[in-house]
C-alpha positions as CSV (number, residue, x, y, z in Angstrom):
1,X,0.0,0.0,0.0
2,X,1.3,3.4,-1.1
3,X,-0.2,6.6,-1.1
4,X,0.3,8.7,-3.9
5,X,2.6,11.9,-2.6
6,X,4.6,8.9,-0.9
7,X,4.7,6.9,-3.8
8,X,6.0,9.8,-6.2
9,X,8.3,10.9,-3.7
10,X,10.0,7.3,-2.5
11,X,9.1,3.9,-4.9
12,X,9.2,6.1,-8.5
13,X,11.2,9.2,-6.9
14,X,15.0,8.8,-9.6
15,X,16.7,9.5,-6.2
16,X,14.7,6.8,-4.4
17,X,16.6,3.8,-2.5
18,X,14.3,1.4,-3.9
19,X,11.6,2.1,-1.7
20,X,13.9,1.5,1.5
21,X,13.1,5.2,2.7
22,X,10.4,7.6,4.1
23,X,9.5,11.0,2.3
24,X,6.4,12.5,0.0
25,X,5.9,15.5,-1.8
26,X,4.4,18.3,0.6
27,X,3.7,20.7,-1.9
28,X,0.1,19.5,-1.5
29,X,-2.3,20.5,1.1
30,X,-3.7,17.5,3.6
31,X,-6.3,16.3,5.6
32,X,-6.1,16.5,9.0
33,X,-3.9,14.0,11.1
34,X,-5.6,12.2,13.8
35,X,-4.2,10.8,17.2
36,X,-6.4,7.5,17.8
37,X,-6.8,6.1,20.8
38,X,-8.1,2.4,21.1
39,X,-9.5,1.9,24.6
40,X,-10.6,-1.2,26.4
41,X,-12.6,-1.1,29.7
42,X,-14.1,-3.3,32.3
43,X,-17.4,-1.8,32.3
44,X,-19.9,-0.7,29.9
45,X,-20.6,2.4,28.6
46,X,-24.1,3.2,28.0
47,X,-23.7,6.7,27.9
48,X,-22.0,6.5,24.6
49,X,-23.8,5.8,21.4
50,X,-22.4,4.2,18.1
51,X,-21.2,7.3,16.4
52,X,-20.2,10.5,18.9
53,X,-19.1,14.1,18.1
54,X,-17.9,16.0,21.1
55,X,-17.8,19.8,20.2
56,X,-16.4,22.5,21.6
57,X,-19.0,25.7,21.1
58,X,-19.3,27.8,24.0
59,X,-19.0,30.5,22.1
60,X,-18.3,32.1,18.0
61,X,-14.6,32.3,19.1
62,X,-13.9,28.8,21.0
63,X,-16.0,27.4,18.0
64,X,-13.2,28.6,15.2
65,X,-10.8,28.5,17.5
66,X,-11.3,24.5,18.5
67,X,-10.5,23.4,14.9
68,X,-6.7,24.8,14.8
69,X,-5.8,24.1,18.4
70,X,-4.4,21.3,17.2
71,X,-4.0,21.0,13.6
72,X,-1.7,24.7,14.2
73,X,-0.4,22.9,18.1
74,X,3.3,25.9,17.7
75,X,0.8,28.8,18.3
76,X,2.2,30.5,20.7
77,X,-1.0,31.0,21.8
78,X,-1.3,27.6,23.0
79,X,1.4,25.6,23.0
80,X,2.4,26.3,26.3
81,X,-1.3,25.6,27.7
82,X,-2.5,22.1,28.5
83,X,-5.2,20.9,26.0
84,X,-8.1,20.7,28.5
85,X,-7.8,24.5,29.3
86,X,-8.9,25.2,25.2
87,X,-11.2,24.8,23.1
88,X,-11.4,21.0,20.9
89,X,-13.2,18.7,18.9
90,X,-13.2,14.7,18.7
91,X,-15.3,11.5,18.0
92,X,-15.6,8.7,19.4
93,X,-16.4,5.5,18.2
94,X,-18.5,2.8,20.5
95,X,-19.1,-0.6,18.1
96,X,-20.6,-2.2,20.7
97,X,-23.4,-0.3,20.5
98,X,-24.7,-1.8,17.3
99,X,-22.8,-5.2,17.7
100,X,-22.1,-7.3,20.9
101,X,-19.6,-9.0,19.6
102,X,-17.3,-5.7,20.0
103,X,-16.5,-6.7,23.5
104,X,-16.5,-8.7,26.4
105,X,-19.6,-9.1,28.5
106,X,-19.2,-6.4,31.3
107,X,-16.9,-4.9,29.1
108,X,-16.5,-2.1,26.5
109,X,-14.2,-0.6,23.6
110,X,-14.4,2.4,22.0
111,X,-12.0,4.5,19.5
112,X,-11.6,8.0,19.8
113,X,-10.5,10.3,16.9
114,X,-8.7,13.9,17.5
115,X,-7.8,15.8,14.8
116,X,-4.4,16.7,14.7
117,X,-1.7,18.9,12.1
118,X,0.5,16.2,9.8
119,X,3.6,15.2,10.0
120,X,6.3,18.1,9.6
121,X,8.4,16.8,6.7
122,X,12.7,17.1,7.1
123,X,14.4,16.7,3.3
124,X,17.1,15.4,5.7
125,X,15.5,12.3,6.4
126,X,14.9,11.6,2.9
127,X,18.0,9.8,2.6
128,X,18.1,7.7,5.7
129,X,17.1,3.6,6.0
130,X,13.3,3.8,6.5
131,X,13.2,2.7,10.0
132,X,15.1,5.3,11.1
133,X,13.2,8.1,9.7
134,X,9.6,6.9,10.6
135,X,11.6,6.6,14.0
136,X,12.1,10.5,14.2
137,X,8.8,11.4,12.7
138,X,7.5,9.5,15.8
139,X,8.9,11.8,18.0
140,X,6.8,14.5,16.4
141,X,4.1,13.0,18.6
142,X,6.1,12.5,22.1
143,X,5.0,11.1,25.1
144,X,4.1,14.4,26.6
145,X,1.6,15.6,23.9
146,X,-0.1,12.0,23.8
147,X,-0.5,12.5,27.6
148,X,-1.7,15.8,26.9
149,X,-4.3,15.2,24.8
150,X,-5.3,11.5,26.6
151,X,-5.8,14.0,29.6
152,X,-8.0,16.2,27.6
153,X,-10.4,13.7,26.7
154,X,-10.8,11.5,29.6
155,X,-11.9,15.3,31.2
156,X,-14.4,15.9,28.4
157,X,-15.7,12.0,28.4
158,X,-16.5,12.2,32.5
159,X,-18.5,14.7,32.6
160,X,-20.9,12.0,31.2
161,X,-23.3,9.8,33.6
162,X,-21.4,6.7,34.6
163,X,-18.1,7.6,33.1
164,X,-16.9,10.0,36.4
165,X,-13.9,7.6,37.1
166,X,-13.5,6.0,33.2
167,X,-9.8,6.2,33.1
168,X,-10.0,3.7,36.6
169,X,-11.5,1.5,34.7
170,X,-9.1,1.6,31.2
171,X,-7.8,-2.2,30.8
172,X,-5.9,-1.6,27.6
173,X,-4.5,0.8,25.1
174,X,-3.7,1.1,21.7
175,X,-2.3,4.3,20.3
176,X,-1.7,5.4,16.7
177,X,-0.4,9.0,15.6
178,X,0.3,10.2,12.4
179,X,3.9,8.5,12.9
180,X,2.3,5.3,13.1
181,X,-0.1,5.9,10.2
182,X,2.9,6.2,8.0
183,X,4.8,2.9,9.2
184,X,1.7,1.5,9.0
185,X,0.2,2.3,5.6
186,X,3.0,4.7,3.8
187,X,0.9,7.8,3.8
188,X,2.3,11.0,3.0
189,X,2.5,12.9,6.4
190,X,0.9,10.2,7.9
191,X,-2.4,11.7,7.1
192,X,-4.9,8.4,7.0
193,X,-7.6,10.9,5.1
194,X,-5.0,11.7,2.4
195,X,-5.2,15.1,0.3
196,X,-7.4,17.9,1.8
197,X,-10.5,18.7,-1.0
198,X,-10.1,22.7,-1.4
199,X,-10.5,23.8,-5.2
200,X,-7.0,23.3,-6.0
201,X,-7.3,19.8,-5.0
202,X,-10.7,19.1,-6.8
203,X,-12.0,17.0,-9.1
204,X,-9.6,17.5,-12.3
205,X,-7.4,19.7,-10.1
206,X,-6.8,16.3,-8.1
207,X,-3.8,13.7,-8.9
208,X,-4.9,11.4,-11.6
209,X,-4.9,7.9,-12.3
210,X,-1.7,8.3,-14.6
211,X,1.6,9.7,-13.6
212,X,3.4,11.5,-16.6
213,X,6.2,10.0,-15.9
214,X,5.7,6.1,-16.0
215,X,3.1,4.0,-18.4
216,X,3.2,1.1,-16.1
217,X,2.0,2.9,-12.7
218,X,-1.8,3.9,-12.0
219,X,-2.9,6.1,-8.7
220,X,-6.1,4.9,-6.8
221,X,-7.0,5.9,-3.3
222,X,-7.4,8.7,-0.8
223,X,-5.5,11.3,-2.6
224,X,-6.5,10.5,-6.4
225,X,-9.6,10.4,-8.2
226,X,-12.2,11.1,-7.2
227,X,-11.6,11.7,-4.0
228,X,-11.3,10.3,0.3
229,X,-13.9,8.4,1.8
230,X,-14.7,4.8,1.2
231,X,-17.0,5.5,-1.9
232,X,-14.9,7.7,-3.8
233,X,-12.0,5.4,-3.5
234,X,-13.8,2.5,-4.2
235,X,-15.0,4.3,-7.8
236,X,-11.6,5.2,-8.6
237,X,-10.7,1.4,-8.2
238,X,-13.1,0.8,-10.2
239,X,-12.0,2.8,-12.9
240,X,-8.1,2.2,-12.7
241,X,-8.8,-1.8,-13.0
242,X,-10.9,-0.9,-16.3
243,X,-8.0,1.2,-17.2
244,X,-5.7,-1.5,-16.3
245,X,-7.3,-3.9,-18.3
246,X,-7.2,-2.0,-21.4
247,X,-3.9,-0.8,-21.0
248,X,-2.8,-5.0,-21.0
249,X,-5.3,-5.7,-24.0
250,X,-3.5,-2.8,-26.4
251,X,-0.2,-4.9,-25.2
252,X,-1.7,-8.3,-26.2
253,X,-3.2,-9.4,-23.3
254,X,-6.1,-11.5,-23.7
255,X,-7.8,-10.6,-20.2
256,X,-11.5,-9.6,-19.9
């Protein structure tokens, strides 16, 4: 799995190592990051439902402001304030809700999503083994900031009835940042949503299928056409295997 930006950047880059590195083209705009937490607990929680959106909207400035407390985290207006004192947005997941299976009897699991900025990309690491540059983009998202934000949400989430003492109850974590995203799946600044979908980033103004520079590649996913989000991408699929097929055919192929 390779993501475009990280594919034109690393696997077809001239100056690649063969695809034993780490980089991708940031002259695009992205998505948001996300910091994911994967909790398990020894109780359930029926306050949750299956899909949650907690907002932040006391007022027409915390509302703007929650959206880039995060995604712009070296404002010096808040970097040097813990998360709980401002203004931000997450969701959680609770499967459970919807299927039993999910968890335990007794027990629970949810996922919580907050939006975060992307990776910060260093040309220096371009050049270095791959395991050693995911290892510094890790540190992007240290302990302290994962704390941080952990913090922030167990705050928001016990203000609910039932979850006053959640984080007692917390039997097991899982946490992915955007670090992890791009071990994981090779996304360019570890952005799981791929390219953002401003105008210049649209439609025709997005990456397509075919890269000028090699007839035997084709783009799908995230950040081609058409589009994020599992329909779009499953379109573009779609599309690229038609393309694919034609493109053997003209060579002799005799697949259908």
């Amino acid at each position: 799995n390779a993501d475009v930006p990280f594919a034109t950047e690393t696997i077809l880059s001239a100056s690649s190592n063969d695809g034993n590195n780490y980089d991708w083209n940031d002259k695009f705009d992205y998505s948001s990051g996300v910091i994911a937490f994967h909790w398990s607990f020894a109780q359930q929680i029926e306050a949750l439902n299956t899909h949650n959106v907690f907002m932040s909207a006391k007022n027409a400035d915390d509302a703007v402001s929650s959206w880039s407390v995060l995604r712009d985290g070296d404002d010096s207006k808040s970097i040097n304030k813990p998360l709980k004192d401002q203004p931000f947005n997450f969701y959680v997941h609770r499967a459970s809700h919807t299927d039993e299976t999910a968890a335990p009897p007794g027990c629970d699991s949810i996922m919580v999503l907050v939006p975060c900025k992307p990776l910060v990309r260093m040309t220096e690491l371009a050049s270095l083994p791959r395991e050693e540059a995911i290892l510094k983009y890790k540190q992007q998202f240290d302990e302290d900031l994962v704390n941080d934000v952990r913090e922030a949400v167990m705050e928001r989430l016990s203000v609910l009835q039932g979850l006053e003492n959640l984080q007692d109850r917390l039997i097991d974590e899982v946490i992915d940042t955007p670090g992890t995203y791009a071990d994981y799946y090779n996304v360019g600044g570890g952005v799981p949503f791929g390219l953002s979908h401003g105008l210049g980033q649209l439609s025709l103004t997005r990456p397509g299928a075919e890269p000028s520079t090699h007839d035997n590649v084709l783009f799908v996913g995230a950040s081609s056409r058409p589009g994020n989000g599992v329909p779009l991408v499953l379109i573009g699929a779609k599309l690229v295997a038609k393309r694919a097929i034609k493109k053997l055919q003209r060579k002799g192929s005799n697949i259908q």
